[in-house]
MIDO-893273 format. One record per residue: residue in three letters; x, y, z of N, C-alpha, C in turn. Coordinates in pm, whole numbers. Each point is the difference from the previous one (the first is absolute). Example, Ala and Ser with C-alpha at 12.3 -4.5 7.8 and 13.67 -1.06 7.14 Angstrom:
<tordren 'ALA', <1319, -569, 780>, <-89, 119, 0>, <90, 120, 0>>,
<tordren 'SER', <-35, 105, -72>, <82, 119, 6>, <-77, 109, 73>>,
END
This chain:
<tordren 'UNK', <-9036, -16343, -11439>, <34, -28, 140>, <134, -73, 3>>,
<tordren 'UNK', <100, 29, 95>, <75, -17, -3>, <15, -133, 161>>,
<tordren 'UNK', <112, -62, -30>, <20, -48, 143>, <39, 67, 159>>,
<tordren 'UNK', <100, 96, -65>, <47, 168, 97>, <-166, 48, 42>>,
<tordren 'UNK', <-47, 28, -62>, <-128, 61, 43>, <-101, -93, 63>>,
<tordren 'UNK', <-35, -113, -51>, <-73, -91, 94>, <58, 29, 116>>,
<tordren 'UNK', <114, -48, 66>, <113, 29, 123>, <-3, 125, 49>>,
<tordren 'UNK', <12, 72, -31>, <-51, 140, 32>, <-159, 28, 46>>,
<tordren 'UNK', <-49, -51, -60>, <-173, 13, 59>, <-11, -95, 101>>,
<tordren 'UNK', <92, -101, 36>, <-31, -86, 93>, <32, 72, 193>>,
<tordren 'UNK', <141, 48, -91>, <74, 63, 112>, <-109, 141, 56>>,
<tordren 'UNK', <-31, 63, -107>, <-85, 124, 82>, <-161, -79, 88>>,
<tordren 'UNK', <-23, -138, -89>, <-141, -52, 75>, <86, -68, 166>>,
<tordren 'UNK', <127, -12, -17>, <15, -61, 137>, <45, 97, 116>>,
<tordren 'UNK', <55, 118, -48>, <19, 111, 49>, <-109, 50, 87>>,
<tordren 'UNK', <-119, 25, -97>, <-130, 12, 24>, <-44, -89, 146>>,
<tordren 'UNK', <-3, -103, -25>, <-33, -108, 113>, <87, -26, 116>>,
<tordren 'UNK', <147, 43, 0>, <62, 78, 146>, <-79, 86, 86>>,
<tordren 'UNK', <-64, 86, -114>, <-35, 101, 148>, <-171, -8, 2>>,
<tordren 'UNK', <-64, -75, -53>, <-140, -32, -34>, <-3, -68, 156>>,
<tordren 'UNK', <-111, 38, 46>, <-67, -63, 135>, <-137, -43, 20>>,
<tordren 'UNK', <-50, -12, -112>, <-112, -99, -67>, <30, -144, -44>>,
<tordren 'UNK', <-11, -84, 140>, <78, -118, -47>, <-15, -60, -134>>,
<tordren 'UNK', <-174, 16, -52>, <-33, -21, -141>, <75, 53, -125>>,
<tordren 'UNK', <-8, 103, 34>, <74, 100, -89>, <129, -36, -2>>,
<tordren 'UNK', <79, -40, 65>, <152, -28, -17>, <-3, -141, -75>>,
<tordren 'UNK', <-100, -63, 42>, <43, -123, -75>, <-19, -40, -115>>,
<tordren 'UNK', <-130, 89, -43>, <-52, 25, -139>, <118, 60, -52>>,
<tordren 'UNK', <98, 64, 1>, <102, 120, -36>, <115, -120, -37>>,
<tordren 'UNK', <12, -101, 129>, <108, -77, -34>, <-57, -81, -77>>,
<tordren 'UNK', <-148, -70, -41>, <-16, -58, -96>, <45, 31, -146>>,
<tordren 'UNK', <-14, 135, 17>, <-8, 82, -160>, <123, 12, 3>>,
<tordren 'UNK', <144, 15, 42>, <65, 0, 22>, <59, -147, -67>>,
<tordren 'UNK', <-15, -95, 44>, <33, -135, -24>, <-32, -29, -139>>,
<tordren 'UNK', <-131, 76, -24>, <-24, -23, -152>, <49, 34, -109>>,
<tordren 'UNK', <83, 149, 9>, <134, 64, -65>, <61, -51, -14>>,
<tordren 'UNK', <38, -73, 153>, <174, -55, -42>, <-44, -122, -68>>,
<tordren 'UNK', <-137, -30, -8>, <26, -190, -132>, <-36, 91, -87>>,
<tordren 'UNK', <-36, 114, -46>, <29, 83, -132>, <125, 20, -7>>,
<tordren 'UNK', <94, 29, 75>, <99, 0, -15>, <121, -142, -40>>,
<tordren 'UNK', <-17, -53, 77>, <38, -129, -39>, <-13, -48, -153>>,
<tordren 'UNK', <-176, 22, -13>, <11, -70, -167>, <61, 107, -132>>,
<tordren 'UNK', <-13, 82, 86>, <53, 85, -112>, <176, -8, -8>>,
<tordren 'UNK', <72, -43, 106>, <123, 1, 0>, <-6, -128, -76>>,
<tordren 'UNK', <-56, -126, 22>, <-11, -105, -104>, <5, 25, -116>>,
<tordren 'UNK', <-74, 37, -62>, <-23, 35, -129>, <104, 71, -61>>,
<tordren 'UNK', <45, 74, 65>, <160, 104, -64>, <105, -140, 0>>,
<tordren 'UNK', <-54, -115, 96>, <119, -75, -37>, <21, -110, -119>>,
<tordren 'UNK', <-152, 28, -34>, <-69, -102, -116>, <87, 7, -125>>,
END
């Protein structure tokens, strides 16, 4: 797993939750979403280790 790709899965889960009209569902989407990008984050850490 890369950091590009965490970021990338975040972007298609928030994409997703633009046009989602299940208020649940969108927010679950932006949760999972949020959780990528701190995959993302630690993984950009670590490349800086």
């Amino acid at each position: 797993m890369t950091a590009d790709k965490a970021i990338e899965n975040a972007t298609r889960l928030l994409q997703a939750a633009e046009t989602e009209t299940n208020l649940a569902l969108m927010e679950r989407l932006d949760q999972l979403a949020c959780s990528w990008l701190a995959i993302a984050n630690l993984l950009m850490e670590r490349e800086r280790a």
